[in-house]
C-alpha positions as CSV (number, residue, x, y, z in Angstrom):
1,X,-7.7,32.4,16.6
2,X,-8.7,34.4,13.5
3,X,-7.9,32.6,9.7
4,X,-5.0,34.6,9.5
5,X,-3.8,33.9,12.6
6,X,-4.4,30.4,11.7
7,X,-2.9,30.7,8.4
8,X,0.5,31.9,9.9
9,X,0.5,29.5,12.4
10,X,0.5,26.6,9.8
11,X,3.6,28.8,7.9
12,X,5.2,28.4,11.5
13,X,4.9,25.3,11.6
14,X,5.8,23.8,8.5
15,X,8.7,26.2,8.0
16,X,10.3,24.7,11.4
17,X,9.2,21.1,10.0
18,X,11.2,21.7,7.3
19,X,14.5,22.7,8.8
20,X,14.1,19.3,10.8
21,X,14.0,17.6,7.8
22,X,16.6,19.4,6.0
23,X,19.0,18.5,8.9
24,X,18.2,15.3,8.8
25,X,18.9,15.3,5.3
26,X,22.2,16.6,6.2
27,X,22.7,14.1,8.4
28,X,21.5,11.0,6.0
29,X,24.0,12.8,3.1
30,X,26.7,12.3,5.6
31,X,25.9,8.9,6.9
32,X,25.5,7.7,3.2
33,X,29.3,7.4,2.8
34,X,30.1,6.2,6.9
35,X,27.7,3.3,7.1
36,X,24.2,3.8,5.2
37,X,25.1,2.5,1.6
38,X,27.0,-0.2,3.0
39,X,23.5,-1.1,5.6
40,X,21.1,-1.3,2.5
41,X,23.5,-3.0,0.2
42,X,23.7,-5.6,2.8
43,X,21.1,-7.6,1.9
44,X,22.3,-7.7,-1.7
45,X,25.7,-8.7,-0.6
46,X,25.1,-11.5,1.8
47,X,23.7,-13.3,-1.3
48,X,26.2,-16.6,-2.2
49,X,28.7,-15.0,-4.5
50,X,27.6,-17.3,-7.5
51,X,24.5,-15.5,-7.6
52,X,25.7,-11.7,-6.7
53,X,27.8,-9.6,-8.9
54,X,31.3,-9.6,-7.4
55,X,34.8,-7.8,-7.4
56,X,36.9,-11.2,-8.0
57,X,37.9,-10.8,-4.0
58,X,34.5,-12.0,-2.9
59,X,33.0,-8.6,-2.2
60,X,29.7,-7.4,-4.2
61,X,29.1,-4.4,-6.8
62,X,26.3,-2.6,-8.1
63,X,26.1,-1.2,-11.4
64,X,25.8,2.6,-12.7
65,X,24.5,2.8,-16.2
66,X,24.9,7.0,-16.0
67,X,27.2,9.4,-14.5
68,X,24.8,11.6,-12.7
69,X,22.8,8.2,-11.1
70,X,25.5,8.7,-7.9
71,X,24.5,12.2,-7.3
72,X,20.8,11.8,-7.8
73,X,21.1,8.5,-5.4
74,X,22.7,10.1,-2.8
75,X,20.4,12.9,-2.8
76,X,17.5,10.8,-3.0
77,X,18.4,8.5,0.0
78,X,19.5,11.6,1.7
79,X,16.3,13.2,1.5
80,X,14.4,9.7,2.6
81,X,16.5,9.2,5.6
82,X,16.0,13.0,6.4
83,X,12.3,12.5,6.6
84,X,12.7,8.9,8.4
85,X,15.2,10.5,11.5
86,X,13.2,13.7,12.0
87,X,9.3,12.5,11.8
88,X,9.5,12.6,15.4
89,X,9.9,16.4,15.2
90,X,8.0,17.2,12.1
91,X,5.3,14.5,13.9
92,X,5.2,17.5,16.9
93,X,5.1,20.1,15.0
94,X,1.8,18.8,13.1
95,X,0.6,17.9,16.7
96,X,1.5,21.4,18.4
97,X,-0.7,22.9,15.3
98,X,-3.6,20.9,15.6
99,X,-3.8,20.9,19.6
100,X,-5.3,24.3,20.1
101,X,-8.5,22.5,18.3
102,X,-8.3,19.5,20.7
103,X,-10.1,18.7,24.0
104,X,-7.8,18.3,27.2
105,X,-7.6,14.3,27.0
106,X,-6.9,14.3,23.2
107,X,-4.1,16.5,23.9
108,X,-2.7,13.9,26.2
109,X,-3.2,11.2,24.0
110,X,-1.9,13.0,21.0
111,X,1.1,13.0,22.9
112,X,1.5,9.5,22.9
113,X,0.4,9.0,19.2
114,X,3.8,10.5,18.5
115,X,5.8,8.2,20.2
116,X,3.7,5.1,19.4
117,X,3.7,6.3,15.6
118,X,7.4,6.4,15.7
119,X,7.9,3.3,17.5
120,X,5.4,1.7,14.4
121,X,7.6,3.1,12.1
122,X,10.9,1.8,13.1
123,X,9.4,-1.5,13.6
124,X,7.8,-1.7,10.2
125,X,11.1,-0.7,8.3
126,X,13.2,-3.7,10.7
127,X,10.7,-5.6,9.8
128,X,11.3,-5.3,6.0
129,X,14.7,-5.3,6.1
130,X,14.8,-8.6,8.3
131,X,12.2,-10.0,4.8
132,X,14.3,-8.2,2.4
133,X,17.4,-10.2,3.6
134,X,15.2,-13.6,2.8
135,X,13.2,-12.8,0.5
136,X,15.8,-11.7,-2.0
137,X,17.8,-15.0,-2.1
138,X,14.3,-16.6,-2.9
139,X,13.5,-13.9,-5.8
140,X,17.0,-14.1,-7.6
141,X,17.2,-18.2,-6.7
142,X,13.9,-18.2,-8.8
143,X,15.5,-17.3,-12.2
144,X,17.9,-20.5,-12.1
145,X,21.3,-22.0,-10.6
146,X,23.1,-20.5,-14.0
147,X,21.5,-16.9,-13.1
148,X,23.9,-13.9,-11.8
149,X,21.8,-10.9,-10.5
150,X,23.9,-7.8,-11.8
151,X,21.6,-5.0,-10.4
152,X,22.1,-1.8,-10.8
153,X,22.8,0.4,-8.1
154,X,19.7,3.1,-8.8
155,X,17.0,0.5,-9.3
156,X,18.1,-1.7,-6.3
157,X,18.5,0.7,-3.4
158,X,15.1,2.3,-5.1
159,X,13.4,-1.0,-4.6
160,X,14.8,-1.1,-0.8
161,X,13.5,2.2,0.6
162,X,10.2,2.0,-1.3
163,X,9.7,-1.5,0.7
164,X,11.3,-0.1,3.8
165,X,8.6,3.0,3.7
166,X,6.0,1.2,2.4
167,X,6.0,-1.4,5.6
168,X,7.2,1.7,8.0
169,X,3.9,3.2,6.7
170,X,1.5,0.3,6.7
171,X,2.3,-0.7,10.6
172,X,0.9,3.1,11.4
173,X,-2.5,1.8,10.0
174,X,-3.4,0.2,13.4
175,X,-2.6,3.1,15.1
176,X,-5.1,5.3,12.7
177,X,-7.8,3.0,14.1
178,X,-7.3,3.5,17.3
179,X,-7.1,7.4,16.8
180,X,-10.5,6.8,14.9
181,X,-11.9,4.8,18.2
182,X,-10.7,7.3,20.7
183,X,-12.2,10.3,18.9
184,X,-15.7,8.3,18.5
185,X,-16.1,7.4,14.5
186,X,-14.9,4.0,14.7
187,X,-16.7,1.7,17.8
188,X,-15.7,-1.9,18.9
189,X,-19.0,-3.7,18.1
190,X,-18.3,-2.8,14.1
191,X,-14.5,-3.8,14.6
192,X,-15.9,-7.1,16.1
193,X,-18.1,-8.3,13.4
194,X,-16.0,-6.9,10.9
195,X,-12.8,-8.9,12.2
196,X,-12.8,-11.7,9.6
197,X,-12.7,-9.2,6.5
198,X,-10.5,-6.7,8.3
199,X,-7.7,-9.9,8.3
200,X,-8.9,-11.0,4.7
201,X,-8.1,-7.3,3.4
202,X,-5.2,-6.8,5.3
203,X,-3.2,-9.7,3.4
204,X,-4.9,-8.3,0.5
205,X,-3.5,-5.5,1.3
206,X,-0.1,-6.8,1.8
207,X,-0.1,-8.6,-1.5
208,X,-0.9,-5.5,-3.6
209,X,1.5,-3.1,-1.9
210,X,4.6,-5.0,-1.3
211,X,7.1,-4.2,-4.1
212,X,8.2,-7.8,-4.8
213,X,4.6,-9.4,-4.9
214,X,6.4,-12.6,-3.5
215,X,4.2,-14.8,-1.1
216,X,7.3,-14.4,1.7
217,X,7.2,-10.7,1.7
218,X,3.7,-10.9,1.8
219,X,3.3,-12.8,4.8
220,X,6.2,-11.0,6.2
221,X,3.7,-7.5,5.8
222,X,0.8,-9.4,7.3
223,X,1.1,-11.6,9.8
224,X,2.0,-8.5,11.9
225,X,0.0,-6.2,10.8
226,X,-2.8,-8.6,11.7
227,X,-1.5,-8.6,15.4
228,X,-1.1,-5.2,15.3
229,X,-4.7,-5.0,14.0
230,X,-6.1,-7.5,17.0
231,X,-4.6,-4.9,19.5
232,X,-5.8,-2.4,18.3
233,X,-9.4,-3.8,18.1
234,X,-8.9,-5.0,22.2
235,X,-7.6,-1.5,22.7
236,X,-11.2,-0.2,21.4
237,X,-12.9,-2.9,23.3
238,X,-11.7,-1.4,26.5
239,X,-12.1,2.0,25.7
240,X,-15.4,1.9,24.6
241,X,-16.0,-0.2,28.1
242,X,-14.6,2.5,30.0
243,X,-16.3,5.2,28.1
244,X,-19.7,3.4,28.6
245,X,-19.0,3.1,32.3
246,X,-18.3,6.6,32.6
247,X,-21.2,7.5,30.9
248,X,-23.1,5.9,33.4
249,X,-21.7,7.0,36.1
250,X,-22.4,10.8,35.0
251,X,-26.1,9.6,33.8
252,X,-25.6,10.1,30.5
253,X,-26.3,6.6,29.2
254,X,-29.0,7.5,26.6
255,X,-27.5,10.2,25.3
256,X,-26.0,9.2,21.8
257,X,-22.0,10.2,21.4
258,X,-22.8,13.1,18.7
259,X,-25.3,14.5,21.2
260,X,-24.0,17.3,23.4
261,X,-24.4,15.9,27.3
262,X,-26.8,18.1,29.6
263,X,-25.1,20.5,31.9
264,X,-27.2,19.1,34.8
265,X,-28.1,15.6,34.4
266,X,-31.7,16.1,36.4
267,X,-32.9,18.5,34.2
């Protein structure tokens, strides 16, 4: 394919990307009013009424400070959920444009990559929700028994889907380093003797990033990223196996991995 060709391709494909995401957009403005509000406000409103804001029947409110904050919310979480319910399209269509520049068996694997990526996702963001309903009795308990957390509806919900993205996003991390493994940059030998500081960084990591900073939602962030991190290094451990058994097979054990391989081995 020529650059233009190229270059129109990439229109194609971001133009169709977008219409997933503007339906799901649709679909998150609807759901905002049937279910979604009332999903990320949970966490806020299991909190023991003496410590929530409530309506004087036991139910919870959040607070608006302005009258556009409604519209700009709902937008806002309508355009987050959009991008959360079609990345499994938008995740094809980035694959279907870079596949013409991949190797049969990368194909195959890209394949997979969207499904797995996906999968990471959704576990990340469960996972985050599942802290958030914790970890937020512990952050409010902190400022006292005589302490009523009136939040405001805008600065809440923000704080929510940034920690649902940000741990949706940081669980696709192991799954970059197998991608690096399988297309040859990253080997097994340097994820084995760098294991101790990839587990030191990773709850580095997880202390820097998560909104709260709170040692709960830390650990929350890094005990499984860690796992996540150890299967990905046993994945590379027996795809480099396989890959070095394969190269001997063909007789191409001396030849480095950025070397192209003989057509005839003899020669």
């Amino acid at each position: 394919m020529t650059l233009i060709e190229h270059l129109r391709e990439l229109r194609s494909r971001i133009f169709k990307a977008l219409i997933f995401i503007v339906i799901g957009a649709a679909i998150g403005f609807w759901w905002y009013s049937h279910g979604l509000l009332q999903f990320l406000q949970n966490p806020y409103c299991d909190l023991p009424a003496s410590m929530r804001l409530t309506d004087g029947t036991g139910g919870c409110k959040l607070l608006f400070f302005n009258p556009t904050d409604g519209l700009v919310l709902r937008l806002k979480i309508s355009f987050m959920t959009g991008m959360v319910i079609s990345a499994p399209f938008w995740l094809y269509e980035l694959w279907a444009f870079v596949t013409p520049g991949l190797h049969k068996n990368e194909r195959r694997w890209a394949v997979s990559f969207v499904g797995v990526s996906s999968f990471l996702f959704a576990l990340g963001t469960a996972c985050a929700y599942l802290t958030l309903k914790a970890g937020l009795r512990v952050l409010v308990g902190l400022a006292g028994p005589d302490v009523t957390a009136a939040l405001s509806a805008p600065e809440y919900l923000n704080f929510v889907i940034i920690l649902l993205i940000v741990f949706g996003v940081s669980f696709e991390l192991p799954l970059l380093m197998v991608m690096l493994n399988l297309v040859g940059v990253l080997k097994y030998d340097l994820l084995k003797k760098s294991r101790r500081w990839l587990i030191f960084l990773t709850f580095v990591f997880a202390a820097v990033i998560t909104p709260s900073q709170d040692p709960f939602s830390m650990l929350a962030m890094a005990i499984p990223m860690a796992i996540l991190f150890e299967c990905a290094i046993q994945f590379a451990r027996v795809h480099d196996k396989r890959v070095a058994r394969r190269q001997m097979a063909q007789g191409f054990e001396d030849i480095p991995d950025d070397e192209p391989s003989p057509l005839n081995p003899e020669e």
